[in-house]
C-alpha positions in Angstrom: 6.4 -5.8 18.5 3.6 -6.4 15.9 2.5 -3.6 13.3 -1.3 -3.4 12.2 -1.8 -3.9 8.5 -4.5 -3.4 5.6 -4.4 -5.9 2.8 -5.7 -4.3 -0.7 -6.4 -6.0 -3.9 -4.1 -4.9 -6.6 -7.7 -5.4 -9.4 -9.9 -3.5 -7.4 -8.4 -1.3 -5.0 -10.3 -2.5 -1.7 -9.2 -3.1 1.3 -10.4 -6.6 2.6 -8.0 -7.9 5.1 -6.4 -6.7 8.5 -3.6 -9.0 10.1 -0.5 -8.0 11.6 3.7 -8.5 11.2 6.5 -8.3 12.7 7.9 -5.0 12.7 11.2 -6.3 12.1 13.0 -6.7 8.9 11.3 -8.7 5.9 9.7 -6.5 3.0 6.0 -5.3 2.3 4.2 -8.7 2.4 2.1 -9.9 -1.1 -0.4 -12.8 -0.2 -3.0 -14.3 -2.9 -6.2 -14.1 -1.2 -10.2 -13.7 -2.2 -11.7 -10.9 -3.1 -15.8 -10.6 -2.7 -16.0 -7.8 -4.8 -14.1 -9.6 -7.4 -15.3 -13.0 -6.9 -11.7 -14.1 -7.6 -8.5 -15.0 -5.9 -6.0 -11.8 -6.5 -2.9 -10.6 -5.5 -3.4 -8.6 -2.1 -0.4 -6.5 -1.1 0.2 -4.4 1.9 -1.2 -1.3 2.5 -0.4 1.4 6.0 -3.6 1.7 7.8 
């Protein structure tokens, strides 16, 4: 079964980036991605919906 995610950037706070994961095992997933409001690639970690 897949769990419905949020991806928010640790610099400024937003939320830019659904995806989904395995609701099995593995911790809360950390992906360097880009941020528009930041203009940058930052650290995104995993927020609940």
């Amino acid at each position: 079964m897949r769990d419905y995610i949020s991806l928010e950037c640790t610099k400024c706070g937003n939320r830019n980036y659904r995806t989904s994961k395995q609701t099995r095992g593995g911790g809360k997933l950390e992906l360097k991605k880009y941020c528009k409001f930041c203009r940058a690639h930052t650290l995104h970690k995993e927020k609940k919906k």
